[in-house]
Biopython code that builds the backbone (N, CA, C, O; Angstrom):
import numpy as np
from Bio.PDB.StructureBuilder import StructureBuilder

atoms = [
    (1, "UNK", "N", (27.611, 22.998, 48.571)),
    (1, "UNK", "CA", (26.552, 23.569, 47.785)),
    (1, "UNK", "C", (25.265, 23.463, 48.589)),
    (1, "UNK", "O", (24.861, 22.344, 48.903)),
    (2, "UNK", "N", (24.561, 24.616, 48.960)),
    (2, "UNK", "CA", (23.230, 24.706, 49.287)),
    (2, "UNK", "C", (21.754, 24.213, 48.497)),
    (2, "UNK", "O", (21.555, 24.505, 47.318)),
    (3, "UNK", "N", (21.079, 23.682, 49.056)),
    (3, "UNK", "CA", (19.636, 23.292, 48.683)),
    (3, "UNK", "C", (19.595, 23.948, 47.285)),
    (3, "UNK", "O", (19.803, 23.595, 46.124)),
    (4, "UNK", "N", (19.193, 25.181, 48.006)),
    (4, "UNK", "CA", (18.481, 26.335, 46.798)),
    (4, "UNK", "C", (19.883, 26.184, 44.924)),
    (4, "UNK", "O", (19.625, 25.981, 43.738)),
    (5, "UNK", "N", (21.076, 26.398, 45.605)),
    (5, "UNK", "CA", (22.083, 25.949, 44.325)),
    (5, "UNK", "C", (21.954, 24.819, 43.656)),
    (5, "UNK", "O", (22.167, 24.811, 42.443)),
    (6, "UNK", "N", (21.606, 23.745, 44.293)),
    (6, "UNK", "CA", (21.800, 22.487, 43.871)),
    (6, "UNK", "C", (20.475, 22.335, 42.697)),
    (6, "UNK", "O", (20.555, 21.917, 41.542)),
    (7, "UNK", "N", (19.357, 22.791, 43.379)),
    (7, "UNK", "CA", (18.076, 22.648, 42.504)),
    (7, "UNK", "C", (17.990, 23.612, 41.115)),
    (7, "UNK", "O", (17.514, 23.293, 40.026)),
    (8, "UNK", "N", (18.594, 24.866, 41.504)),
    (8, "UNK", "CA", (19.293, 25.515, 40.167)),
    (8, "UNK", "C", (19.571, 24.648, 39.367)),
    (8, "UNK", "O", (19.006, 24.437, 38.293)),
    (9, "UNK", "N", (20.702, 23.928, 39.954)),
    (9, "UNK", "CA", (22.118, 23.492, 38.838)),
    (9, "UNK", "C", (21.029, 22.121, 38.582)),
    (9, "UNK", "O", (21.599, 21.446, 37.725)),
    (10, "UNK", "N", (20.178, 21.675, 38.827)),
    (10, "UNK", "CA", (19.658, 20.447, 38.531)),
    (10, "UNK", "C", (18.699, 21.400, 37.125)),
    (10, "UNK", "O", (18.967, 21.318, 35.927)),
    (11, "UNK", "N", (17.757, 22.114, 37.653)),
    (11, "UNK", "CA", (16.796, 22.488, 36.606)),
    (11, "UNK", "C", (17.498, 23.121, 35.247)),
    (11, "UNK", "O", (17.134, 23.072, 34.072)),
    (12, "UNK", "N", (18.539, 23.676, 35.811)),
    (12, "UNK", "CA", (19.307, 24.017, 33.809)),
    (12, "UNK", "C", (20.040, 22.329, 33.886)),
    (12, "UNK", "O", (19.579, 21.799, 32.875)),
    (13, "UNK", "N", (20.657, 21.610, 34.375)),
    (13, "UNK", "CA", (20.993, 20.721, 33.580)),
    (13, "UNK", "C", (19.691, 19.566, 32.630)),
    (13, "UNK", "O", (19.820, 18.967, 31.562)),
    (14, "UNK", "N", (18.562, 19.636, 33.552)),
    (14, "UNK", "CA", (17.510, 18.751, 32.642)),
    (14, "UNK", "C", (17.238, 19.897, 31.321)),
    (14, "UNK", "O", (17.152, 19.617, 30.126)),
    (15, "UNK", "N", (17.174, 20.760, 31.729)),
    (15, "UNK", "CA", (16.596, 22.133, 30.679)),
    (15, "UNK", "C", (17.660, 22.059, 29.374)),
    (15, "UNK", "O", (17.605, 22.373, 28.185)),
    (16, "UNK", "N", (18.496, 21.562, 30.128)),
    (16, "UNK", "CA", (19.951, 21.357, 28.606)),
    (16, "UNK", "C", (19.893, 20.220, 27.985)),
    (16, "UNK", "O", (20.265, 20.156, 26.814)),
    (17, "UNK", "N", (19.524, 19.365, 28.502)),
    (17, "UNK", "CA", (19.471, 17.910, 27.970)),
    (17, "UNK", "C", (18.201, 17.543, 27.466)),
    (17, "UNK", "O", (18.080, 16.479, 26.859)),
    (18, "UNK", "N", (17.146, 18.374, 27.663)),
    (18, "UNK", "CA", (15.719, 18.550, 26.907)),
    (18, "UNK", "C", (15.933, 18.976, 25.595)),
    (18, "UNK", "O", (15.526, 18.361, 24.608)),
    (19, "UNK", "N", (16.914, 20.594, 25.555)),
    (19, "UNK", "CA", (16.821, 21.027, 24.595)),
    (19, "UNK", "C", (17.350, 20.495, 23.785)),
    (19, "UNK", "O", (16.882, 20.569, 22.649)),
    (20, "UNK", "N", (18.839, 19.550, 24.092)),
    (20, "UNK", "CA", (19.461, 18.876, 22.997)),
    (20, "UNK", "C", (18.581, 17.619, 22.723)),
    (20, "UNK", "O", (18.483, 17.486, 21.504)),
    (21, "UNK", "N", (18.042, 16.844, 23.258)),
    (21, "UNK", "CA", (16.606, 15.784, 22.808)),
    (21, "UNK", "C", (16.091, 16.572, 21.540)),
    (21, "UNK", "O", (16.240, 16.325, 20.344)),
    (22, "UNK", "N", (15.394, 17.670, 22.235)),
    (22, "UNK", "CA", (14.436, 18.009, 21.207)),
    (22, "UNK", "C", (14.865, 18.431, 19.816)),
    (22, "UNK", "O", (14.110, 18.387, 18.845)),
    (23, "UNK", "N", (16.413, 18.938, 19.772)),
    (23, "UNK", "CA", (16.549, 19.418, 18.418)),
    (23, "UNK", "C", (17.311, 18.154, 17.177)),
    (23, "UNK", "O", (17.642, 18.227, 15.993)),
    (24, "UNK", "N", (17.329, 17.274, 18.023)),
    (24, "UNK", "CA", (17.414, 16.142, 17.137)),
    (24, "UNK", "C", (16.590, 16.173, 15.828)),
    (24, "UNK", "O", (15.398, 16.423, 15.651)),
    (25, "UNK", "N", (17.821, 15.765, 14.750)),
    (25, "UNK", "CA", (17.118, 15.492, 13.803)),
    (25, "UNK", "C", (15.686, 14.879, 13.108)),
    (25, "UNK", "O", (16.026, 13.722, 12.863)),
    (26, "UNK", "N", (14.870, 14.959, 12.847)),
    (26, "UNK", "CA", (13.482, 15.083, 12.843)),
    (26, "UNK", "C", (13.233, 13.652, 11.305)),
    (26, "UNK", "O", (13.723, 13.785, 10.184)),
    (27, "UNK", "N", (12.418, 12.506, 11.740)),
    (27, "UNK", "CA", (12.878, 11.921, 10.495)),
    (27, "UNK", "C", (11.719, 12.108, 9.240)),
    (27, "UNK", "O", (10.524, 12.398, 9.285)),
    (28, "UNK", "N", (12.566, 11.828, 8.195)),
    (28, "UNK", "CA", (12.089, 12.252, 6.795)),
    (28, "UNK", "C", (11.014, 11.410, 6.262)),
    (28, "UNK", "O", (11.183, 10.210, 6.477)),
    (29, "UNK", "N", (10.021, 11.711, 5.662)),
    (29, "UNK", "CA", (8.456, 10.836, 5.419)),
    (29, "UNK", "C", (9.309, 10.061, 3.791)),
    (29, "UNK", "O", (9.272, 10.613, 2.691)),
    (30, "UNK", "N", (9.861, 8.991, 4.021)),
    (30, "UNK", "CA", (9.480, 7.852, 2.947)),
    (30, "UNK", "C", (8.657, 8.837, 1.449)),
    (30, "UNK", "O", (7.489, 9.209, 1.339)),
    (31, "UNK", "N", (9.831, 9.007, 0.486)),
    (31, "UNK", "CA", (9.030, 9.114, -1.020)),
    (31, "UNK", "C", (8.183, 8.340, -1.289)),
    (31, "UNK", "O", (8.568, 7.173, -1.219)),
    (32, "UNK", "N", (6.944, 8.510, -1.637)),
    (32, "UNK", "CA", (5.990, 7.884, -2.232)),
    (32, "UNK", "C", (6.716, 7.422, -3.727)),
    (32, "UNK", "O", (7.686, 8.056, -4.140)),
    (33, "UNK", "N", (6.137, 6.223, -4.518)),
    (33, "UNK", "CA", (6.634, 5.350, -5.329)),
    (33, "UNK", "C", (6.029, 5.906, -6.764)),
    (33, "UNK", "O", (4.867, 5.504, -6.707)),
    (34, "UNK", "N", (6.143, 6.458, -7.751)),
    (34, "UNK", "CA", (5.867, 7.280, -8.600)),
    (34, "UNK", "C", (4.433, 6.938, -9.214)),
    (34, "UNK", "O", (3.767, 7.832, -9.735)),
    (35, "UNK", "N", (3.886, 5.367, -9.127)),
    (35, "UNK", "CA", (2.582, 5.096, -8.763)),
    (35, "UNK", "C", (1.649, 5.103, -8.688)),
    (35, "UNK", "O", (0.627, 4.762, -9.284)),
    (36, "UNK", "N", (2.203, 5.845, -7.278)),
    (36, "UNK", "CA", (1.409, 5.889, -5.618)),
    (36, "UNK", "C", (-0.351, 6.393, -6.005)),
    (36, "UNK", "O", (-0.558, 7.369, -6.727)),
    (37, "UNK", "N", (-1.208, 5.775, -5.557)),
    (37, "UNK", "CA", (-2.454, 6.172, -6.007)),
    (37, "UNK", "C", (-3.275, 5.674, -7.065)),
    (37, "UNK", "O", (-4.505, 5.630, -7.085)),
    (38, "UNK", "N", (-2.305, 5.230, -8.116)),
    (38, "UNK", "CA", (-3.161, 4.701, -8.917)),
    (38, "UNK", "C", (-4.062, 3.844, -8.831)),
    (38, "UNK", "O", (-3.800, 2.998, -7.976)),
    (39, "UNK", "N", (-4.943, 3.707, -9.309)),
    (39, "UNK", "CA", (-6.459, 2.959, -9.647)),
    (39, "UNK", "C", (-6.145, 1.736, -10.565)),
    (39, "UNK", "O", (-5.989, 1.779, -11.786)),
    (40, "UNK", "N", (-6.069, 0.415, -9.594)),
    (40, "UNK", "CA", (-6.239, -0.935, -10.367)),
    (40, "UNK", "C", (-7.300, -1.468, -10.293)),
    (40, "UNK", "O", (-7.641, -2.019, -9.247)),
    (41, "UNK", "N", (-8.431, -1.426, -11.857)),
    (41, "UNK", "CA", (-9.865, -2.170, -11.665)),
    (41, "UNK", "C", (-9.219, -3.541, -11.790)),
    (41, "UNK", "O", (-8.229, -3.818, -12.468)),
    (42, "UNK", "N", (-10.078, -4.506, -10.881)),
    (42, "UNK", "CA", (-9.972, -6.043, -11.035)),
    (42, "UNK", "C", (-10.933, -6.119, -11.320)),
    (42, "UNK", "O", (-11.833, -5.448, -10.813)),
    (43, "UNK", "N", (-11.206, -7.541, -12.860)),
    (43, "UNK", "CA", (-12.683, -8.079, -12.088)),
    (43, "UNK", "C", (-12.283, -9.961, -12.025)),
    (43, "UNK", "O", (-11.518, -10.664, -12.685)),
    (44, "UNK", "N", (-13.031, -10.182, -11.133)),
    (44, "UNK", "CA", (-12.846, -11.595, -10.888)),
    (44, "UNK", "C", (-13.953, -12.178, -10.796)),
    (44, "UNK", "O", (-14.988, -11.718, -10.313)),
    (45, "UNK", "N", (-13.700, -13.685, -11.463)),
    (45, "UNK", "CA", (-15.123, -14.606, -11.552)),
    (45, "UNK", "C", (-16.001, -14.789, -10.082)),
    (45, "UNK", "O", (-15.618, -15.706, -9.356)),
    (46, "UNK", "N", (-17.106, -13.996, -9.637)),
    (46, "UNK", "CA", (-17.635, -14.528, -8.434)),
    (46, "UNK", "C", (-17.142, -15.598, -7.565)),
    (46, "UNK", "O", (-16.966, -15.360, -6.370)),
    (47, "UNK", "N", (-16.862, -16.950, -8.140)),
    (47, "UNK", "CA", (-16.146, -17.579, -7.344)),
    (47, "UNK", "C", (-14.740, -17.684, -6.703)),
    (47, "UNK", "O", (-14.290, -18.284, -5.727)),
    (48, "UNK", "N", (-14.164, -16.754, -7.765)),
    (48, "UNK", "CA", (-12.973, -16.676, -7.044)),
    (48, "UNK", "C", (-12.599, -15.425, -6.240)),
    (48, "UNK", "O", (-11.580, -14.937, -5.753)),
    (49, "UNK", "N", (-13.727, -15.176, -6.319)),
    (49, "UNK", "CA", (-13.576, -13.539, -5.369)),
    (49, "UNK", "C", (-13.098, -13.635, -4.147)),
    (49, "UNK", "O", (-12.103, -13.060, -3.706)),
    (50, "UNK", "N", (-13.970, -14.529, -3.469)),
    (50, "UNK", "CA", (-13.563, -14.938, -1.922)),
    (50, "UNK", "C", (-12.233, -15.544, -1.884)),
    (50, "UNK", "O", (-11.807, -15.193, -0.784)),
    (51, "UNK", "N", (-11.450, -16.158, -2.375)),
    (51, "UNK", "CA", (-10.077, -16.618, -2.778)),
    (51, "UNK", "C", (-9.211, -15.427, -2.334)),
    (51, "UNK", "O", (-8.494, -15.270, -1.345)),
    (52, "UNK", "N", (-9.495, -14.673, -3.340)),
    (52, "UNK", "CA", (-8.116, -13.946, -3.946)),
    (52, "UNK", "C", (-8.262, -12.302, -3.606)),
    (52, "UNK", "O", (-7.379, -11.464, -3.790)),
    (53, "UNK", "N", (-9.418, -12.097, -3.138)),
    (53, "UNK", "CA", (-9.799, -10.700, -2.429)),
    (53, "UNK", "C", (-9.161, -10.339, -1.477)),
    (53, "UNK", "O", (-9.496, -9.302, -0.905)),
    (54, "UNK", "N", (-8.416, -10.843, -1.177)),
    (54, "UNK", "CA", (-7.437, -10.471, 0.155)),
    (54, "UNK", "C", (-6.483, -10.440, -0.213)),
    (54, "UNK", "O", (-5.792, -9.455, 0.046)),
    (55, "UNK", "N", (-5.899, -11.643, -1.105)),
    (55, "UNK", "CA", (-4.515, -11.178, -2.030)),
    (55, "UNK", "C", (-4.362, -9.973, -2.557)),
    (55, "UNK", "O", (-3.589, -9.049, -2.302)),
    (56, "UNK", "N", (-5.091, -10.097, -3.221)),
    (56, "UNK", "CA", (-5.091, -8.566, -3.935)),
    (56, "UNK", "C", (-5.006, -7.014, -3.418)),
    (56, "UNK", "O", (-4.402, -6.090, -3.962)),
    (57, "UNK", "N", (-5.750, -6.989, -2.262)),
    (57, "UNK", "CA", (-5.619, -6.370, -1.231)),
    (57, "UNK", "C", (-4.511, -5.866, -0.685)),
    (57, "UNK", "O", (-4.207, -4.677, -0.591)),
    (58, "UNK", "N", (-3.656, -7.215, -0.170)),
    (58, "UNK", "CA", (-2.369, -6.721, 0.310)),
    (58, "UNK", "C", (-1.950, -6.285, -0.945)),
    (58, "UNK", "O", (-1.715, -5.087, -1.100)),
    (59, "UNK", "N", (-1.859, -6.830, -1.581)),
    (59, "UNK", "CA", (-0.440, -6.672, -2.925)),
    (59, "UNK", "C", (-0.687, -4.991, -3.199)),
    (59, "UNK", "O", (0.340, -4.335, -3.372)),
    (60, "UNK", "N", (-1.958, -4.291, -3.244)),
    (60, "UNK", "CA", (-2.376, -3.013, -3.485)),
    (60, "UNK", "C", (-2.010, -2.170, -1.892)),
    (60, "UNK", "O", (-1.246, -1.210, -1.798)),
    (61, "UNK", "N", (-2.442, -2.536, -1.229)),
    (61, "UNK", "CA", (-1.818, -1.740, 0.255)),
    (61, "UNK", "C", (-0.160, -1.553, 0.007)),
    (61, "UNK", "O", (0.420, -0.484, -0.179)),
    (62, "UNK", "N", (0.413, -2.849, 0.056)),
    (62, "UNK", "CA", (1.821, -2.772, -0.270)),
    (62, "UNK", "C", (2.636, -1.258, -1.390)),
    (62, "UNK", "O", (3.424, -0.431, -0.931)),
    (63, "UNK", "N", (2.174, -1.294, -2.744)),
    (63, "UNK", "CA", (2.136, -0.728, -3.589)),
    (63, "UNK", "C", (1.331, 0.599, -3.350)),
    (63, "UNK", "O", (1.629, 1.481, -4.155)),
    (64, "UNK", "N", (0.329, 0.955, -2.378)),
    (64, "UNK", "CA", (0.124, 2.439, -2.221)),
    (64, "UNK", "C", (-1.164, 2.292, -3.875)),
    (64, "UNK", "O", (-1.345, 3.191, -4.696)),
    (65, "UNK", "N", (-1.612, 1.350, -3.880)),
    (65, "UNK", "CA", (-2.464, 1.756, -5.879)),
    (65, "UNK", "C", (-4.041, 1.496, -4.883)),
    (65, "UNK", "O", (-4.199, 0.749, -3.917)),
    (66, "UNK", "N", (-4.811, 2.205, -5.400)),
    (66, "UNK", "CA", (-6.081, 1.999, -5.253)),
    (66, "UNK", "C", (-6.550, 0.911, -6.009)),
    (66, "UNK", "O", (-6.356, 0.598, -7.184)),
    (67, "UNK", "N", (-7.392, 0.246, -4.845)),
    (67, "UNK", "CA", (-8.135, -1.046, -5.719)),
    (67, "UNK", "C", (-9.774, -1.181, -5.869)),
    (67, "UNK", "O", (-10.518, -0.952, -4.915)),
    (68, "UNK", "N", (-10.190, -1.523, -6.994)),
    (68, "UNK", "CA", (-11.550, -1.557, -6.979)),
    (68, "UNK", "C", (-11.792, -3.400, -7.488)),
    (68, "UNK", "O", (-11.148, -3.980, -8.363)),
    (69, "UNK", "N", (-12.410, -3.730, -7.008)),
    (69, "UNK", "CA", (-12.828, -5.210, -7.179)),
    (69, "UNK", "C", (-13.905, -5.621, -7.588)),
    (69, "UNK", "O", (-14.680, -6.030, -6.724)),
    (70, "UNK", "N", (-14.354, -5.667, -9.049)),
    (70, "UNK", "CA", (-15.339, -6.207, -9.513)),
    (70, "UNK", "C", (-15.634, -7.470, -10.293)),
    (70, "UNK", "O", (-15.027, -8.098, -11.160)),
    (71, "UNK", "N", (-17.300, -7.675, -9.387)),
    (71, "UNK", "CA", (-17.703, -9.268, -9.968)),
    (71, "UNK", "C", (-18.733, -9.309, -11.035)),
    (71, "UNK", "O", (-19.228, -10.347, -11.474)),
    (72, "UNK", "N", (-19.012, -8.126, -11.410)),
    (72, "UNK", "CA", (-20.183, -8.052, -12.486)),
    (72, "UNK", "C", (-19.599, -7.853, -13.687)),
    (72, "UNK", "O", (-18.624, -7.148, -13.948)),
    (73, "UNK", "N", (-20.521, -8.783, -14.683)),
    (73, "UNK", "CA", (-19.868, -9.089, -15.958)),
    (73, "UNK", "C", (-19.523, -7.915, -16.723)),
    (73, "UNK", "O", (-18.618, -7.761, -17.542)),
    (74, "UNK", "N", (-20.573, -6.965, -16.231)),
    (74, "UNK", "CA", (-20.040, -5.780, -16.895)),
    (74, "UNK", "C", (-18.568, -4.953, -17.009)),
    (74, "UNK", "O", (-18.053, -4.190, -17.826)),
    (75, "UNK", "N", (-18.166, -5.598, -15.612)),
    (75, "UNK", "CA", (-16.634, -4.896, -15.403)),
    (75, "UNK", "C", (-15.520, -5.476, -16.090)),
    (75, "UNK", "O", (-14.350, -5.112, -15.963)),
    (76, "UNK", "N", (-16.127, -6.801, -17.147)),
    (76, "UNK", "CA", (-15.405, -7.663, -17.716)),
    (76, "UNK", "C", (-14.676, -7.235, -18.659)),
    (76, "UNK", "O", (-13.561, -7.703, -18.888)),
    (77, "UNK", "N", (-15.334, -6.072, -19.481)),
    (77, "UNK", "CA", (-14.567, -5.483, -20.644)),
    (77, "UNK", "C", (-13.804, -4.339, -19.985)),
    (77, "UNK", "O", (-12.595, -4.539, -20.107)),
    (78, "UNK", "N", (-14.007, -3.506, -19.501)),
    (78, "UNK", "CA", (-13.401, -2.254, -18.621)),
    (78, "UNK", "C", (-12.118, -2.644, -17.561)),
    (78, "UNK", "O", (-11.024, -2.163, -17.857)),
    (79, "UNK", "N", (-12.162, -3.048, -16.981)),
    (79, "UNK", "CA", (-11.390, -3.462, -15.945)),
    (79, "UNK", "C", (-9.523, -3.625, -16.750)),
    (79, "UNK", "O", (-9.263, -3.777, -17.944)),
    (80, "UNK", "N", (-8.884, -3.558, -15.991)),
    (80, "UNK", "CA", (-7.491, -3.383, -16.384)),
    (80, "UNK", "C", (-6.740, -5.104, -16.023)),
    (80, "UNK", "O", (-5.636, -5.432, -16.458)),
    (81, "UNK", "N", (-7.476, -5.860, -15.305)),
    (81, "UNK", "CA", (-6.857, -7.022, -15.124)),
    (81, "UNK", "C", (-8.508, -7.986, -15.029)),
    (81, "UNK", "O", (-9.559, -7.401, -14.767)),
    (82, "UNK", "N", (-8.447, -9.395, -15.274)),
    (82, "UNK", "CA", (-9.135, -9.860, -15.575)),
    (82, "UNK", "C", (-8.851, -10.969, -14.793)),
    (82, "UNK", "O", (-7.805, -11.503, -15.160)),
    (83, "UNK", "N", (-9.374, -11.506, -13.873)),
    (83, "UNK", "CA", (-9.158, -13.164, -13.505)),
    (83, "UNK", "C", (-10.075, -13.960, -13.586)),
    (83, "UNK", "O", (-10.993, -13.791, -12.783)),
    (84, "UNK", "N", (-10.166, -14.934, -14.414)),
    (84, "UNK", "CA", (-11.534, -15.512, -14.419)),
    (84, "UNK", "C", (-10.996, -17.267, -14.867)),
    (84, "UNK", "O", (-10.076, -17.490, -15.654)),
    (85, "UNK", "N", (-11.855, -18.413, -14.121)),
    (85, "UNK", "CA", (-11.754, -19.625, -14.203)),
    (85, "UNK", "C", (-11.876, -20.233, -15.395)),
    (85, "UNK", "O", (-13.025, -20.363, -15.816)),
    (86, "UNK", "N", (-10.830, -20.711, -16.163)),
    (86, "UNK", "CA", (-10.771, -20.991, -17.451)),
    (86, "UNK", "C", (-10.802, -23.117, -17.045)),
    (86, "UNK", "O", (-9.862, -23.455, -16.325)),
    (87, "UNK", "N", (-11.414, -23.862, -17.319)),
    (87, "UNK", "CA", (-11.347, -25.001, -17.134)),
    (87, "UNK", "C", (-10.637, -25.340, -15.459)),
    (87, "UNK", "O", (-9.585, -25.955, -15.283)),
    (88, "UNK", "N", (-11.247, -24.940, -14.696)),
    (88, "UNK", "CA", (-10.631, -25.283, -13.298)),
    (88, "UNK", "C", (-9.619, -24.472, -12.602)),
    (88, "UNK", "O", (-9.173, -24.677, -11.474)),
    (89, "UNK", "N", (-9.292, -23.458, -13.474)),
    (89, "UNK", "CA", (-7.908, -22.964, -13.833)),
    (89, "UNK", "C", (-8.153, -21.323, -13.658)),
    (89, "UNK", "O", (-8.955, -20.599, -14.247)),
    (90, "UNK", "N", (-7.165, -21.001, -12.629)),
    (90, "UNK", "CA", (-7.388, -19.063, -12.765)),
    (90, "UNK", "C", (-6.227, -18.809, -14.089)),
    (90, "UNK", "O", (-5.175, -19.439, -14.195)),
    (91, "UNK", "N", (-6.713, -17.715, -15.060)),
    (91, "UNK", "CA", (-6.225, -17.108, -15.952)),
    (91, "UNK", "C", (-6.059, -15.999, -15.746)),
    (91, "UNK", "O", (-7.186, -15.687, -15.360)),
    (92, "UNK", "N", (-5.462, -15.089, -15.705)),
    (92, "UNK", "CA", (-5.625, -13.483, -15.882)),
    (92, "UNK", "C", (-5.253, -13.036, -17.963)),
    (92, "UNK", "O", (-4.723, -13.528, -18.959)),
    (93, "UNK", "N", (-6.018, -11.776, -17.491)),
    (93, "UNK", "CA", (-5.812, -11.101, -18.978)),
    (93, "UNK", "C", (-6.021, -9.578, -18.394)),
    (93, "UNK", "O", (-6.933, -9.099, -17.719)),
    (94, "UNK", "N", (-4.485, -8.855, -19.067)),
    (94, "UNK", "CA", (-4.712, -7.412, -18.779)),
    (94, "UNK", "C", (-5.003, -6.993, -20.496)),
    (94, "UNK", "O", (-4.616, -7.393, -21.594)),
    (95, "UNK", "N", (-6.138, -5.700, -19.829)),
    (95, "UNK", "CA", (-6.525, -5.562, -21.092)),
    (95, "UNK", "C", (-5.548, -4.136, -21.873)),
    (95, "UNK", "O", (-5.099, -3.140, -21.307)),
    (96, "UNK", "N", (-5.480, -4.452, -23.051)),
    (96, "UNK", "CA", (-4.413, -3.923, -23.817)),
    (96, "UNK", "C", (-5.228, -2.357, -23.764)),
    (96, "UNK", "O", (-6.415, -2.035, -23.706)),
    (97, "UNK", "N", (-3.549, -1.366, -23.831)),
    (97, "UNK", "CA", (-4.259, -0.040, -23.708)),
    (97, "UNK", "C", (-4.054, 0.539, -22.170)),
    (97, "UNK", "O", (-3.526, 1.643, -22.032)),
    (98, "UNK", "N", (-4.448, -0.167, -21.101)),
    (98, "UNK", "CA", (-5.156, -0.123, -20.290)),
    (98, "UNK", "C", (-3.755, 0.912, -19.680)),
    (98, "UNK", "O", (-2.587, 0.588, -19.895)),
    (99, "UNK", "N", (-4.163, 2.216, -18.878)),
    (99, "UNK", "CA", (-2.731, 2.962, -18.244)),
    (99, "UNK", "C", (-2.392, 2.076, -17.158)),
    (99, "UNK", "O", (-1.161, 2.091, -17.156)),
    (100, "UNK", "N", (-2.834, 1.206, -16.106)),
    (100, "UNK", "CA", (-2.709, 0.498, -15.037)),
    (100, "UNK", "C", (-2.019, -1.180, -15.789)),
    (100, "UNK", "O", (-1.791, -2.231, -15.189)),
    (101, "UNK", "N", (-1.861, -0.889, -17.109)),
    (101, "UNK", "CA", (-1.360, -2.374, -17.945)),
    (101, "UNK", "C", (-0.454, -2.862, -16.798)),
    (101, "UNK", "O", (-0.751, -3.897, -16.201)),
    (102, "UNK", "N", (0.515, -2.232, -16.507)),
    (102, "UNK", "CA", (1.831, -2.871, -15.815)),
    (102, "UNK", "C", (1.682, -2.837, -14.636)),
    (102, "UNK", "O", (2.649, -3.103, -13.922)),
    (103, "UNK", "N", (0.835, -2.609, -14.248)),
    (103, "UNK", "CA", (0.800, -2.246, -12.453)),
    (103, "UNK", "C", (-0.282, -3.770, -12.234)),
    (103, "UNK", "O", (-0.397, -4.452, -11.216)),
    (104, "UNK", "N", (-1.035, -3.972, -13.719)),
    (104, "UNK", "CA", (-2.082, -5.466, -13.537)),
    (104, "UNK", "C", (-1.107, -6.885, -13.528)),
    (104, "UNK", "O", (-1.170, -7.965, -12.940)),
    (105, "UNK", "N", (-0.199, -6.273, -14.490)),
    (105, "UNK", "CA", (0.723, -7.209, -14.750)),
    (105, "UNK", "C", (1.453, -8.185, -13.294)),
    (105, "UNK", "O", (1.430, -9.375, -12.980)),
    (106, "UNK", "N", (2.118, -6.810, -12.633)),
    (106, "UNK", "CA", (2.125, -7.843, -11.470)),
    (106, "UNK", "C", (1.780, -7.624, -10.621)),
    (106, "UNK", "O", (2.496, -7.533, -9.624)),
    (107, "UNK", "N", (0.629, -7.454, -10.623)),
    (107, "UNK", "CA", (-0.462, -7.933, -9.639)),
    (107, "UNK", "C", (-1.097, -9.753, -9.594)),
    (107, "UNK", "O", (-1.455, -10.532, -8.711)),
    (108, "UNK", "N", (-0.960, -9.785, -11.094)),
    (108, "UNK", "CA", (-1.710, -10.967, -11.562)),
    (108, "UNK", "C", (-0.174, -11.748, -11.374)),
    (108, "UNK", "O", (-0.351, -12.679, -10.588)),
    (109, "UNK", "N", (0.717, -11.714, -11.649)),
    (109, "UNK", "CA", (2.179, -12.433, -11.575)),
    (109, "UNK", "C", (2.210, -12.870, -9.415)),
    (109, "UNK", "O", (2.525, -14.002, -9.051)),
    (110, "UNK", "N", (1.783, -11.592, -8.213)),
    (110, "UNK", "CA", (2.092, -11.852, -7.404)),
    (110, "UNK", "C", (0.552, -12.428, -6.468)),
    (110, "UNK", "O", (0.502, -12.468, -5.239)),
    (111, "UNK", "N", (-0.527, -12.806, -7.345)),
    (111, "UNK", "CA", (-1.448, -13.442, -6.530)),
    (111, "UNK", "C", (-2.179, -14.580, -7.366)),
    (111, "UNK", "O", (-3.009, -15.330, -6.852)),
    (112, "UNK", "N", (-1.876, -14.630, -8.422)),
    (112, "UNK", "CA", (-2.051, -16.273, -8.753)),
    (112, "UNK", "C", (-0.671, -16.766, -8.513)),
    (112, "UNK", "O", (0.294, -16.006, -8.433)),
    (113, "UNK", "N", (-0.591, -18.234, -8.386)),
    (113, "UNK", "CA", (-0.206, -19.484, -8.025)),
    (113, "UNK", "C", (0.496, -19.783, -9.570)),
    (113, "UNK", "O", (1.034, -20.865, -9.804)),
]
sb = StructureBuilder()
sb.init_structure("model")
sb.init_model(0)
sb.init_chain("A")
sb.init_seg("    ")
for serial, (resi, resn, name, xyz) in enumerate(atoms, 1):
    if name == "N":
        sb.init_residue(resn, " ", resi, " ")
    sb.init_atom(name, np.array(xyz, "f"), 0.0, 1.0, " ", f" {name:<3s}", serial, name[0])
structure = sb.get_structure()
């Protein structure tokens, strides 16, 4: 086999083994979790903000839910989960009604102690 043949038979064989690479199956994007997106208000006692603000965080990244984190008393009645220092002690309270009820639920089950 001559130069000029050989470089032929080289450029269709990479050209064949490209094309079969490339038509490989292509992979599928992960269903989002029926969820996905929702809006969990927290509010937490100022002091325990710095605590548990990062917990919460992941646990919401994990889950795909939007998180909003509030320390003003005002967010005390509104808010869908509640953590606040009851005698030394973190408590949560989800507030009844609330569409995010079950999504507070364990939230508050996977970042208090």
């Amino acid at each position: 086999m001559r130069v000029p043949h050989a470089t032929v038979a080289r450029l269709v064989a990479c050209s064949l083994a490209g094309a079969t690479l490339a038509c490989g199956e292509t992979p599928r994007p992960r269903p989002r979790p029926p969820d996905a997106g929702l809006l969990v208000t927290v509010y937490l006692a100022p002091k325990a903000a710095d605590r548990l603000a990062g917990r919460l965080q992941t646990v919401a990244a994990r889950r795909q839910w939007a998180l909003s984190i509030r320390t003003d008393s005002a967010a005390l009645a509104d808010a869908d989960l509640a953590i606040v220092d009851s005698a030394g002690t973190l408590v949560s309270r989800v507030r009844a009604g609330s569409p995010a009820a079950a999504q507070a639920r364990q939230m508050a089950d996977l970042v208090l102690p």
